[in-house]
C-alpha positions as CSV (number, residue, x, y, z in Angstrom):
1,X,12.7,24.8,40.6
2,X,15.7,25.7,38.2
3,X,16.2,23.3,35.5
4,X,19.5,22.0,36.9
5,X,17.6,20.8,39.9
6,X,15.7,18.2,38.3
7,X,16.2,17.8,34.9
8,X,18.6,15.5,32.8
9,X,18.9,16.4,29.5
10,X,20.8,13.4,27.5
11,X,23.0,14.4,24.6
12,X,24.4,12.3,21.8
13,X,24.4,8.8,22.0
14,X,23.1,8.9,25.7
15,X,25.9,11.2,27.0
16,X,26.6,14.4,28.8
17,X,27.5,15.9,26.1
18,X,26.0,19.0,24.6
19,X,23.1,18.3,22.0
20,X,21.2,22.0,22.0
21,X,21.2,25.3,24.6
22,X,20.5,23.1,27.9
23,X,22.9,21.1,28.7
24,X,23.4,18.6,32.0
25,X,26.5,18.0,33.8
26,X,27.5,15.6,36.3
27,X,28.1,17.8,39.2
28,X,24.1,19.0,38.6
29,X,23.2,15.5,39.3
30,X,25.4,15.2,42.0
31,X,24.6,18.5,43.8
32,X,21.0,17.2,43.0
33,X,21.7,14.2,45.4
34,X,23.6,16.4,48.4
35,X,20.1,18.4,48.7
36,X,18.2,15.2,48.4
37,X,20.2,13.6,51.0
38,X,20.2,17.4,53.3
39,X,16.4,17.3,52.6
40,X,15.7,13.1,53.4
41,X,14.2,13.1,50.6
42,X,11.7,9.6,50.7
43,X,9.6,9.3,47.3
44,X,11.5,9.7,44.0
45,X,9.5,9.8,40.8
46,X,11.5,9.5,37.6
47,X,10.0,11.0,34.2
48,X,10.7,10.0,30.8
49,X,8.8,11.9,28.1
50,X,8.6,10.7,24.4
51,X,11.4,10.3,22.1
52,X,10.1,11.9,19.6
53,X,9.9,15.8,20.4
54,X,13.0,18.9,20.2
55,X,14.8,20.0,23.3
56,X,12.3,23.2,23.5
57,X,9.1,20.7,23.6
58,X,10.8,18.5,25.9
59,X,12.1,20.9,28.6
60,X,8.2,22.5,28.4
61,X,7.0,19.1,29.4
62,X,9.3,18.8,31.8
63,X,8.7,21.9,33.6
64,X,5.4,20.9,33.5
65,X,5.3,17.3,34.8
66,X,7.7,18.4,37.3
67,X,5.1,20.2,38.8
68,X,2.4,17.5,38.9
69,X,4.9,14.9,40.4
70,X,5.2,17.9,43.2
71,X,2.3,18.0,43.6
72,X,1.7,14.4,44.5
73,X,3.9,14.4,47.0
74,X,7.1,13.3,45.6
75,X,10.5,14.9,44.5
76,X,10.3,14.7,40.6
77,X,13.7,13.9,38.1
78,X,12.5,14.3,34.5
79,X,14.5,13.0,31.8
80,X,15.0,15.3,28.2
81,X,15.9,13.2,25.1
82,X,14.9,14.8,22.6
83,X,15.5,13.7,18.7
84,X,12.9,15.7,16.6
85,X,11.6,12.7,14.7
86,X,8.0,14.0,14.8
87,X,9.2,17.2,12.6
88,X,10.8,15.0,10.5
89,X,8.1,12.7,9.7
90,X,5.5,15.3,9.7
91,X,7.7,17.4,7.1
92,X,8.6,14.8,5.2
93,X,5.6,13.0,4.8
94,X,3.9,16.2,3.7
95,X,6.3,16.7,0.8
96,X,5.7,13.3,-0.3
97,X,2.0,13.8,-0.8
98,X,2.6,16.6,-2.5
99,X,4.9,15.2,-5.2
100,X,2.9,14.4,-8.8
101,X,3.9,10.8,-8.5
102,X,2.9,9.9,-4.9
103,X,-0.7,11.3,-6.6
104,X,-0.6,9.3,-9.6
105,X,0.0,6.4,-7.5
106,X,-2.2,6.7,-4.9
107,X,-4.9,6.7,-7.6
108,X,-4.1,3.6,-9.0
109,X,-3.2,1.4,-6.2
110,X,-6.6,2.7,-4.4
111,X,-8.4,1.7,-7.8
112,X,-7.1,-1.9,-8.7
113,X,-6.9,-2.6,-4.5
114,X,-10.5,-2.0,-4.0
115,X,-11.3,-4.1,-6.8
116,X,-9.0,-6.8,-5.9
117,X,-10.1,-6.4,-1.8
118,X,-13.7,-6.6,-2.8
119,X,-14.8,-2.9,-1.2
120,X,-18.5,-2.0,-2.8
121,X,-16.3,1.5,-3.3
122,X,-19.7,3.3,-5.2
123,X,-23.1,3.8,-2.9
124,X,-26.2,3.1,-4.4
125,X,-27.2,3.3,-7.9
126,X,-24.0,1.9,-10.3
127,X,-22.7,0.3,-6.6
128,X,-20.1,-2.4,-7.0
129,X,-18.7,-0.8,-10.5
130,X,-14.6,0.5,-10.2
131,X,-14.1,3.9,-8.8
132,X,-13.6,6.7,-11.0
133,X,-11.1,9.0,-10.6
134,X,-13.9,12.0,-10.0
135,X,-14.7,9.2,-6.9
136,X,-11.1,8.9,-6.3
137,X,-10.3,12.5,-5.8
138,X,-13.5,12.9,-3.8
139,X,-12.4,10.9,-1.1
140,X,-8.7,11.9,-1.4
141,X,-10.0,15.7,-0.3
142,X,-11.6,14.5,2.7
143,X,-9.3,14.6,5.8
144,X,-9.6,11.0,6.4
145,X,-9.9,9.2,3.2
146,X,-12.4,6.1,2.4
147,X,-12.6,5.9,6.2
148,X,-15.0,3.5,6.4
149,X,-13.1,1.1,4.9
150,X,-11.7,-1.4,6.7
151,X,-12.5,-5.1,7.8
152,X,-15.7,-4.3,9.4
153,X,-16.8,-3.1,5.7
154,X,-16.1,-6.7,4.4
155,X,-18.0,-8.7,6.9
156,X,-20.9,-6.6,6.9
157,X,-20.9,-6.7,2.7
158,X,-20.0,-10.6,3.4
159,X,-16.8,-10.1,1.3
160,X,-14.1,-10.7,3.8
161,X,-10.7,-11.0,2.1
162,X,-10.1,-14.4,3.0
163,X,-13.3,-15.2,1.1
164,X,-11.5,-13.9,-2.2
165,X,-11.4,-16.9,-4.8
166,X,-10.5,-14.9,-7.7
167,X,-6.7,-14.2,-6.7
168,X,-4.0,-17.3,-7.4
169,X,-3.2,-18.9,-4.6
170,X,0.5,-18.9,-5.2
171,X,2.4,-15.4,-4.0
172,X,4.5,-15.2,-7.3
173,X,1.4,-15.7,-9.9
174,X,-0.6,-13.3,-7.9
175,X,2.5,-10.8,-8.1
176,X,2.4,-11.2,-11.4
177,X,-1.0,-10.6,-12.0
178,X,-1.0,-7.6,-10.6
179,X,2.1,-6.2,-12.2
180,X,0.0,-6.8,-15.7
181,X,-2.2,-5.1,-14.4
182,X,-0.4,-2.0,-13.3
183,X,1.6,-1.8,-16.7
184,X,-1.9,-1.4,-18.3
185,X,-3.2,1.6,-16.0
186,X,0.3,3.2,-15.9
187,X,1.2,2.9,-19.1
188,X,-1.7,4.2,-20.7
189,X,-1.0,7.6,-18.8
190,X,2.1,9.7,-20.5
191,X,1.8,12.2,-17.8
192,X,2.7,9.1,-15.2
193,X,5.2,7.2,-17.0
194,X,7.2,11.0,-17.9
195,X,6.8,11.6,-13.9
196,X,8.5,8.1,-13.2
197,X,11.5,8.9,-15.7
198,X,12.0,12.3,-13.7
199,X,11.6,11.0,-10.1
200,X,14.4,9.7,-8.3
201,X,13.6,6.6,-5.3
202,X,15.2,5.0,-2.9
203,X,14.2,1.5,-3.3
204,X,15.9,-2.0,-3.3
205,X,17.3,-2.7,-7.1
206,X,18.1,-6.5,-6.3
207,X,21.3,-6.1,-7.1
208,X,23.3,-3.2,-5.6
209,X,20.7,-2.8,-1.9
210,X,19.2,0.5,-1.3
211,X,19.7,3.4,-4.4
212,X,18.6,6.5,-5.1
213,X,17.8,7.5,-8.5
214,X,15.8,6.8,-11.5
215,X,14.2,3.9,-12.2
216,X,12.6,2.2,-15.6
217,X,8.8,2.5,-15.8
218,X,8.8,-1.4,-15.9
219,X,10.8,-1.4,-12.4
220,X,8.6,1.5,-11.1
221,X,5.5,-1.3,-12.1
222,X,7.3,-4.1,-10.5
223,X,7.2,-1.8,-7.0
224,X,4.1,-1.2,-7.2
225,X,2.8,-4.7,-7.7
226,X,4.7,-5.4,-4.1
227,X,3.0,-3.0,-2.8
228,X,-0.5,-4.1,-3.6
229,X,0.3,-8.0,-2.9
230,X,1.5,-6.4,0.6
231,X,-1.6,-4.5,1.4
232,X,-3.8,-7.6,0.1
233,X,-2.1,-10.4,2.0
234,X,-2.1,-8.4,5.0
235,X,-5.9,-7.7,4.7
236,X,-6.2,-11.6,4.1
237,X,-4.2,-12.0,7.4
238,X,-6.3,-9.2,9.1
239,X,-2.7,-7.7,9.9
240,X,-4.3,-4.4,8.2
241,X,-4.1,-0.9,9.7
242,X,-7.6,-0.1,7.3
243,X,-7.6,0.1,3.4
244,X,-6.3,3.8,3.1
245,X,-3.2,3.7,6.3
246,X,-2.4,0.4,5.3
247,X,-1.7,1.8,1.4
248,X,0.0,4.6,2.3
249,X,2.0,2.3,5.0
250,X,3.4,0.1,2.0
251,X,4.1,2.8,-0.1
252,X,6.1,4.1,2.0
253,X,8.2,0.9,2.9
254,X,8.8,0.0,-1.0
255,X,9.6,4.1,-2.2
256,X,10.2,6.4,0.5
257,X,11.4,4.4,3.7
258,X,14.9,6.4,4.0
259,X,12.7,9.8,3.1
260,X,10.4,9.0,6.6
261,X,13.1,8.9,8.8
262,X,12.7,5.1,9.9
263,X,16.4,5.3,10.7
264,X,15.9,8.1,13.1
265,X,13.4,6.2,15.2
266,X,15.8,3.2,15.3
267,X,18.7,5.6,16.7
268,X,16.3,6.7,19.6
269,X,16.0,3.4,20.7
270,X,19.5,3.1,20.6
271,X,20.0,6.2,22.7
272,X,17.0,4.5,24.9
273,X,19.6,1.9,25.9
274,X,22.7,3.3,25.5
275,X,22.0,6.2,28.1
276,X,22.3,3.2,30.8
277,X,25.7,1.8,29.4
278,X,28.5,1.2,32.1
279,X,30.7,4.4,33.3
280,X,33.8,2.8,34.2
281,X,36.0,3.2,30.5
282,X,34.3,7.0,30.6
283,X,35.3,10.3,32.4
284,X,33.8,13.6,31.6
285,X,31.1,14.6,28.8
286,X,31.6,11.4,27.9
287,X,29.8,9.6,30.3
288,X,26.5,8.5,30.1
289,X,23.9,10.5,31.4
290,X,21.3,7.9,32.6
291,X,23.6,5.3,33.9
292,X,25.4,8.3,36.1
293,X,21.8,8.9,37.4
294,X,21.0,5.3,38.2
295,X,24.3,5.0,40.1
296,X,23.3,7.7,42.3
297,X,20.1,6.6,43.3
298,X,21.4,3.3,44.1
299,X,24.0,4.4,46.0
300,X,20.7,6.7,47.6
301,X,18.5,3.9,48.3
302,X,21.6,1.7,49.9
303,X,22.2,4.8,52.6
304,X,18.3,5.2,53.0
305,X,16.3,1.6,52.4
306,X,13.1,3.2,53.2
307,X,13.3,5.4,50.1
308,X,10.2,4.6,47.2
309,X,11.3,5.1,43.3
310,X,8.5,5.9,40.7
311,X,8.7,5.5,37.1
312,X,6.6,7.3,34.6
313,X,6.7,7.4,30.7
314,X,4.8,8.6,27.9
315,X,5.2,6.9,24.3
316,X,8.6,6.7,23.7
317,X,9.3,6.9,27.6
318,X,8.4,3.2,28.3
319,X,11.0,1.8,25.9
320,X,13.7,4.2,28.2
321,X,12.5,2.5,31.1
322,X,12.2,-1.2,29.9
323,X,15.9,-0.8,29.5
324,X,16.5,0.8,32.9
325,X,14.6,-2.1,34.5
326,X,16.7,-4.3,32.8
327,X,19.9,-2.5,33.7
328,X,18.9,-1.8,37.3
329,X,18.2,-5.8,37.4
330,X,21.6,-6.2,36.3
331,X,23.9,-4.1,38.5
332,X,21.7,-3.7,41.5
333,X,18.4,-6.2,42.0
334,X,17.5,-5.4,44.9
335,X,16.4,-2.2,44.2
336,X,12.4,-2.5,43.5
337,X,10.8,0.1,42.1
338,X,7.2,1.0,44.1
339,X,5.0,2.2,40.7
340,X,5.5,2.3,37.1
341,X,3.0,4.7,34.9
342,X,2.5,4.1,31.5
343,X,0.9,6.4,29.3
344,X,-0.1,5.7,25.4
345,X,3.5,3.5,25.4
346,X,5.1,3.2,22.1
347,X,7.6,0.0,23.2
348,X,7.4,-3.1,21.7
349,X,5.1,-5.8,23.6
350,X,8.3,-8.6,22.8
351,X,10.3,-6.0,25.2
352,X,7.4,-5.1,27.9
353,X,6.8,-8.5,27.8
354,X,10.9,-9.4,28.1
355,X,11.4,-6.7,31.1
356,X,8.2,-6.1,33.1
357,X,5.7,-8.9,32.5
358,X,8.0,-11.6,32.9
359,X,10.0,-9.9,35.8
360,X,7.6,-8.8,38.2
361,X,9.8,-9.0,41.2
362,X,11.5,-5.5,39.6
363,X,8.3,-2.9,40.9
364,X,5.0,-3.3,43.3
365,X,2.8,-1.4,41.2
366,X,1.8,-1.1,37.1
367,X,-0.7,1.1,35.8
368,X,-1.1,2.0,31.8
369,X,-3.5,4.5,30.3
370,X,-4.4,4.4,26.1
371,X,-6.5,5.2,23.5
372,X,-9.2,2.4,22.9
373,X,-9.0,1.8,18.9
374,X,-11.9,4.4,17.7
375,X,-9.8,7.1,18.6
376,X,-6.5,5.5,18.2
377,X,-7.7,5.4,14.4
378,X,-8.8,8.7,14.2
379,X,-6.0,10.6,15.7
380,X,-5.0,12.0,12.4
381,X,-1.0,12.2,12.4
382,X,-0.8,13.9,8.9
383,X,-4.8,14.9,7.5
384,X,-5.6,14.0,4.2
385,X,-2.1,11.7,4.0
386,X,-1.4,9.4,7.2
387,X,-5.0,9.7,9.0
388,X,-4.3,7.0,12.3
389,X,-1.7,7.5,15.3
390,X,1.5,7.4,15.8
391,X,1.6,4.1,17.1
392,X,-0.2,3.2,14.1
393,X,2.6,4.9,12.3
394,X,5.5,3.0,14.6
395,X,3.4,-0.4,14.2
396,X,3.3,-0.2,10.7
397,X,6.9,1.2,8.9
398,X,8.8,3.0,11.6
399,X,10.0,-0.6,13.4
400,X,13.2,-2.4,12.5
401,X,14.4,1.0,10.3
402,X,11.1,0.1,7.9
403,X,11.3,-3.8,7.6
404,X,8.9,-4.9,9.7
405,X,4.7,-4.6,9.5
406,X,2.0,-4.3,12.1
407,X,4.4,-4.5,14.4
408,X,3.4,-5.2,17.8
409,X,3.0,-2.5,20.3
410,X,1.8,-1.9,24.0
411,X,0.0,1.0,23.1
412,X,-2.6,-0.1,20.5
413,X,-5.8,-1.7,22.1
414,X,-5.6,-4.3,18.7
415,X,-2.2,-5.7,20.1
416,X,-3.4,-6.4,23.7
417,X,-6.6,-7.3,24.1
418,X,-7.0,-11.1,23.1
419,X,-8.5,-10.8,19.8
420,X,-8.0,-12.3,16.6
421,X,-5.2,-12.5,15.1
422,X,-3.2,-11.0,17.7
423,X,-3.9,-14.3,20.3
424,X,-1.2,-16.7,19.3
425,X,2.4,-15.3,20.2
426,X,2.9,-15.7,23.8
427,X,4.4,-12.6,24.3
428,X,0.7,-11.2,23.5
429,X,-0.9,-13.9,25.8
430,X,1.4,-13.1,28.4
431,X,1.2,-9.1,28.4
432,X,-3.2,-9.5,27.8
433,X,-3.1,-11.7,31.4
434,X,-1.0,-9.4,33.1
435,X,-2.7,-6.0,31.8
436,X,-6.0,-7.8,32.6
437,X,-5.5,-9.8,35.5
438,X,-8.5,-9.6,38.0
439,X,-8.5,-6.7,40.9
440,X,-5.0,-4.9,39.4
441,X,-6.8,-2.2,37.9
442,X,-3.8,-2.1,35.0
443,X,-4.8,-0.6,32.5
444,X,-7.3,2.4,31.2
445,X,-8.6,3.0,28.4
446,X,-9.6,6.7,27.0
447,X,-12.2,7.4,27.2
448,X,-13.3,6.4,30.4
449,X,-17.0,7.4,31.6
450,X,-18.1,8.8,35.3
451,X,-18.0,5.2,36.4
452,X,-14.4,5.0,36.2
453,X,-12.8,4.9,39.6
454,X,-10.3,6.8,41.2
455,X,-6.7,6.7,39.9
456,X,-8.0,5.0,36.8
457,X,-9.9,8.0,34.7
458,X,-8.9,9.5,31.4
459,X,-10.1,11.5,28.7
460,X,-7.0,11.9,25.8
461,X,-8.1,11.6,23.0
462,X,-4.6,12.2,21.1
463,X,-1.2,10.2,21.3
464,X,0.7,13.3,22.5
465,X,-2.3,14.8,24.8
466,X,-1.8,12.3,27.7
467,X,0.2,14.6,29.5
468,X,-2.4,17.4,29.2
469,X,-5.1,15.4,30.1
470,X,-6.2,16.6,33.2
471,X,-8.4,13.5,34.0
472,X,-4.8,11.4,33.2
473,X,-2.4,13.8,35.3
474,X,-4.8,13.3,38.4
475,X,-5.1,9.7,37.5
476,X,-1.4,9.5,38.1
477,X,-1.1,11.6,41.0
478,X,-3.7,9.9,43.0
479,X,-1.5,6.6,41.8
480,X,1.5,7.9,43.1
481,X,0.2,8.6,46.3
């Protein structure tokens, strides 16, 4: 197949028009629908791969899923969206732990936060003494830093967070605290405080919102005592992403939020929803690409009401088509679609929860295949820096543009599976019953042994390798079918 045959590649702000060398047009999509309706063409599935990757990347994969969709015996339309965010985090959050300062403060936070989070940070003979910075920058050259880390250490060393006595109770007095603290370990380092008064931040001055620019030592010290109270409450919540991600995580919100590209993931969603928008005030390039699409296969499925229409998305992909199930509802209910496949999905559960779990009438069939949490926490996204997923990336700063915290996403096994503290909001009660209801077969998790039956095996063992995973890719075929 030629690319014009069954890929739709949406430009900016979720039109036709031209974002990179491939472009769509309208008559491709509607020459695309003559063949279908010359062929009677029955079984439609409709790809959406991540939002995350360049045009190149994403016309690859959708060559390539094309083909598998074929192969299961349906007529495949795959959706190109590309925005590049993953080469703009991955740059970006290399050059920041590169920078003198983000070194000088890792050091520091990781020293007084592992004192103040009770970790027994020293094995053995001197254990339970402060690190050293010889300790420090042992762990710091390993790939995954103080890996072991993490809640699990607490409990098993029976000094849980919540179990801390020593901290004031009130938020402002432990702020406080901790900012004495940090003017004593920064300020007794001349190299640190002349690295502050040559660095220039974004961060939020109080008076005039977001700046970029220089900031006072005593400022710099006032950040950083946020960004400790941050990681410690959320360990006392058990809202943590582990001791080293969950550092790095509020660093990153209080200094470097607009340097991440937070914004960039926020404008994908946009693009996510604004590709369905409604054609009528539009003509031309102007138009939006999805919504075009969606009005033809409506108008298909009215002319032939034995037609079946798939859905399939990876990461990104399942926030695109939460908002296409919400427009299809909208304009044109009674088209159901037959199955919806799910792979490592990066939406929001408060919009899974909004668009499929509480609308079931809008598909037949729902399958989802993840990570389970050991290797969702050991899919390094940047080594030696950001050392969990992407979704762990997404949960913790990426949502809301970098204002929001462990936020809670289909993907991650923590979010959906019952547990502590994620058993309360009822849009996590509501998504664990449906993912989990008896005799649905649901969900999968990677890995899955030789026990796994058919249509429900996987093996990825990385956010982006879903749609390489040969185990996955037969998974969904044999779903499809």
């Amino acid at each position: 197949m030629e690319a014009k045959d069954f890929i739709i590649n949406v430009g900016p702000n979720g039109t036709f028009r031209p974002s990179g060398s491939y472009q769509t047009l309208p008559e491709h999509i509607d020459a695309i629908f003559q063949r279908y309706e010359t062929d009677k063409v029955k079984k439609i599935s409709i790809y959406f791969h991540g939002g995350l990757v360049n045009e190149k990347n994403g016309m690859e994969t959708a060559f390539k899923m094309g083909k598998h969709i074929s192969d299961a015996g349906q007529t495949p339309l795959c959706f190109v969206w590309e925005t590049g965010l993953m080469e703009t985090v991955s740059s970006n959050l290399t050059k920041i732990s590169d920078t003198k300062l983000f070194n000088k403060l890792i050091k520091v936070l990781v020293k007084k936060l592992s004192e103040k989070l009770g970790f027994d940070l020293t094995e053995g003979k001197g254990a339970g003494q402060l690190l050293t910075d010889e300790q420090i920058d042992k762990e710091l050259f390993k790939p995954i830093p103080f890996e072991s880390y993490n809640q699990e250490k607490l409990i098993v060393t029976g000094k849980g967070a919540e179990a801390i006595t020593m901290l004031p109770k009130n938020e402002a007095d432990l702020i406080r605290s901790l900012e004495a603290d940090f003017t004593y370990l920064i300020q007794a380092d001349l190299d640190f405080t002349n690295t502050i008064a040559k660095t220039k931040l974004t961060v939020d001055t109080g008076q005039q919102g977001q700046a970029k620019g220089i900031i006072s030592t005593a400022m710099f010290i006032k950040h950083v005592a946020i960004i400790a109270f941050r990681v410690i409450k959320r360990f006392i919540n058990k809202r943590d992403h582990d001791f080293y991600p969950t550092t790095i995580e509020e660093i990153l919100r209080e200094l470097y939020v607009a340097e991440l590209g937070a914004w960039v993931w926020n404008n994908m969603k946009v693009k996510s929803n604004d590709m369905w928008k409604d054609n009528q005030k539009f003509s031309g390039l102007n138009r939006f690409a999805g919504r075009y699409l969606l009005d033809k296969v409506i108008d298909y499925v009215k002319k032939n009401n034995d037609v079946e229409v798939n859905l399939i998305g990876h990461s990104a992909g399942s926030i695109a088509i939460c908002n296409l199930l919400n427009t299809t509802s909208n304009i044109y209910p009674q088209l159901v679609y037959n199955k919806i496949a799910f792979m490592a999905p990066a939406c929001r559960i408060d919009l899974f929860n909004k668009e499929v779990v509480m609308n079931k009438n809008r598909f037949n069939h729902f399958r989802m295949f993840t990570m389970n949490d050991q290797f969702e926490t050991h899919d390094k996204l940047v080594p030696y820096f950001y050392t969990h997923s992407l979704l762990y990336l997404i949960s913790g700063i990426l949502e809301d543009e970098g204002k929001d915290f462990d936020a809670y996403i289909l993907g991650l096994q923590r979010h959906i599976i019952g547990n502590y503290p994620y058993d309360s909001a009822q849009e996590l009660i509501n998504t664990n019953q449906f993912l989990f209801e008896a005799e649905t077969n649901r969900i999968a998790f990677s890995q899955t042994d030789a026990t796994a039956t058919d249509g429900m095996k996987t093996k990825s063992v990385s956010h982006g390798g879903f749609d390489d995973d040969n185990d996955t890719i037969e998974s969904i075929k044999y779903f499809l079918k």
